[in-house]
FITORDO-336711 format. One record per residue (C-alpha): residue number from 1; residue in one letter; x, y, z. Coordinates in steps of 0.1 Angstrom, whole numbers, always signed. Example, Ala and Ser with C-alpha at 12.3 -4.5 7.8 and 13.67 -1.06 7.14 Angstrom:
REM FITORDO-336711
<1 'a' <+123 -45 +78>>
<2 's' <+137 -11 +71>>
***
This chain:
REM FITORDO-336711
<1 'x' <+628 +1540 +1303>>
<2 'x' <+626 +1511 +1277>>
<3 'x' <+644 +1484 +1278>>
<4 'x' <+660 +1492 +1243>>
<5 'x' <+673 +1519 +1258>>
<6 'x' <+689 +1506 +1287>>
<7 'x' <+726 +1490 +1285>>
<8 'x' <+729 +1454 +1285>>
<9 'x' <+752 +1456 +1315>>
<10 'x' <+766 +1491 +1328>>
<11 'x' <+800 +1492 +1309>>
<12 'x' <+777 +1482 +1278>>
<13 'x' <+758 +1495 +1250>>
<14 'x' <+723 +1499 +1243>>
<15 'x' <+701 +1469 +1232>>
<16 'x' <+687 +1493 +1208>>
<17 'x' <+729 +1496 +1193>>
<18 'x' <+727 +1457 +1193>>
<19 'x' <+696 +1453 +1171>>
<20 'x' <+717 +1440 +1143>>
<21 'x' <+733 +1418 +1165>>
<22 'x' <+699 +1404 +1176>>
<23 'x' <+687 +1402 +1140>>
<24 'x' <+715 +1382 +1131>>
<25 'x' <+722 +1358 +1156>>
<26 'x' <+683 +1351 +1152>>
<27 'x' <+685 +1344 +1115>>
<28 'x' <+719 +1323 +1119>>
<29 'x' <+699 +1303 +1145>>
<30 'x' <+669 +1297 +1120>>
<31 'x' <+693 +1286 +1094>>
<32 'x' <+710 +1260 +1118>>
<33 'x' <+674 +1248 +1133>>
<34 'x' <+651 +1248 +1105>>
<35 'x' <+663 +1219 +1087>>
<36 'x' <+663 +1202 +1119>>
<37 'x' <+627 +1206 +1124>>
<38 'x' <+622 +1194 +1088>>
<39 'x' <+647 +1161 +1087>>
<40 'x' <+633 +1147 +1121>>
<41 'x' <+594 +1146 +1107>>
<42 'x' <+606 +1131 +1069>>
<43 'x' <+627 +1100 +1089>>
<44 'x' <+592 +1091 +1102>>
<45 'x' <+582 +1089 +1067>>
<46 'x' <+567 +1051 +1054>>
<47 'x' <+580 +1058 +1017>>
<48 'x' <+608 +1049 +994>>
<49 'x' <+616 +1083 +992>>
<50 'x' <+623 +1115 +1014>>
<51 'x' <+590 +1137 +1013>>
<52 'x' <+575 +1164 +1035>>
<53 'x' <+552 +1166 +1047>>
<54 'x' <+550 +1126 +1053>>
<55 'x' <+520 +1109 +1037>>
<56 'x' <+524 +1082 +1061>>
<57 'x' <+539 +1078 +1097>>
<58 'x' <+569 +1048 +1100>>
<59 'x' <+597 +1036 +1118>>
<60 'x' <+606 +1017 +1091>>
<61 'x' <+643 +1036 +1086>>
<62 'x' <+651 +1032 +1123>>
<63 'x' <+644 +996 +1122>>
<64 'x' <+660 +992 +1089>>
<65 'x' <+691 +1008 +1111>>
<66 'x' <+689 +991 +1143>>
<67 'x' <+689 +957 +1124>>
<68 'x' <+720 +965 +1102>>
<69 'x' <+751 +953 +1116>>
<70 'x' <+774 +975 +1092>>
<71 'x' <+752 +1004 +1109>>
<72 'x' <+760 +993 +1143>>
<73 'x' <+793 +990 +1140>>
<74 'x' <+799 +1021 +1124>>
<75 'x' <+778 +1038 +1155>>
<76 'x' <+799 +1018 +1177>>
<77 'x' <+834 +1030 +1159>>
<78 'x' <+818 +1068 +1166>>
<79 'x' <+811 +1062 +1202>>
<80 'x' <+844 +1048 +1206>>
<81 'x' <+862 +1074 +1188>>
<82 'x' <+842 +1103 +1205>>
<83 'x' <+851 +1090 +1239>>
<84 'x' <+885 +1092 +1231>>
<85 'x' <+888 +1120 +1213>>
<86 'x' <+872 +1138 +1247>>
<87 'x' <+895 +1119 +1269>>
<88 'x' <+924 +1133 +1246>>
<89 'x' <+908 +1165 +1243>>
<90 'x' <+902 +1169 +1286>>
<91 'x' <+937 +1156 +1293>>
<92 'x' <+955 +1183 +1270>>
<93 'x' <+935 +1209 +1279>>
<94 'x' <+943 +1202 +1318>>
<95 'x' <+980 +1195 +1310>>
<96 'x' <+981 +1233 +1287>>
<97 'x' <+960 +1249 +1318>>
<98 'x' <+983 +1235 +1347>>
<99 'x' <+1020 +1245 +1323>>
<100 'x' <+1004 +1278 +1317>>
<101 'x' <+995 +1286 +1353>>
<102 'x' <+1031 +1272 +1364>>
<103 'x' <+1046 +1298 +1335>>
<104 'x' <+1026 +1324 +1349>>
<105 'x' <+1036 +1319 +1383>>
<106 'x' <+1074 +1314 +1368>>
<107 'x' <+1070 +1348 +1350>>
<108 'x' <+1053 +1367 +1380>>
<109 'x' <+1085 +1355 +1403>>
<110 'x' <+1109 +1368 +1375>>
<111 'x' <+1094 +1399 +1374>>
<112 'x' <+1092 +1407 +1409>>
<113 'x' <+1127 +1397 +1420>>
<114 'x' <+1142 +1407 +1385>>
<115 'x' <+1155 +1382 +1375>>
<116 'x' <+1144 +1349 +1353>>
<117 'x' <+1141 +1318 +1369>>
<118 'x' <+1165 +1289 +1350>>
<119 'x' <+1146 +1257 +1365>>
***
């Protein structure tokens, strides 16, 4: 039996079904990582302008942006505003997980004794 032919888990389809599904998530994945693999090689890059493939091998942008202080302070408001926003973002979440659970609990008491709790 090939594996194309076998279901991906038993209440499943086929692999062989999901070959557009493959294909596609493989070419969305290219478009998202291809650039990537082309920008990180050109910041290396000695000259004035952006080229690939670099001619010459630098640091000379990441210590033109470790010695700027507007850069620096700008990376510093991210960080800052990135730990927030997950402390904001993790406090919510738990508060919306913990009313939900009490609602459920609420809704599942209503249901088996008829009646709708008021409190």
């Amino acid at each position: 039996m090939n594996w194309l032919d076998r279901p991906a888990h038993e209440t499943q389809i086929t692999h062989r079904a999901r070959l557009w599904l493959y294909a596609i998530g493989a070419t969305v994945l290219i478009f998202l990582v291809l650039p990537t693999l082309i920008v990180i090689p050109m910041s290396f890059s000695a000259s004035q302008f952006l080229r690939f493939p670099p001619e010459h091998w630098s640091l000379r942008w990441y210590e033109n942006y470790v010695a700027s202080p507007a850069w620096m302070q700008a990376t510093a408001t991210s960080l800052k505003v990135a730990a927030l926003t997950a402390v904001v973002a993790t406090s919510l979440s738990c508060s919306v997980d913990n009313s939900t659970l009490a609602l459920s609990r609420n809704a599942r008491t209503a249901c088996l004794s008829n009646t709708w709790p008021t409190t």
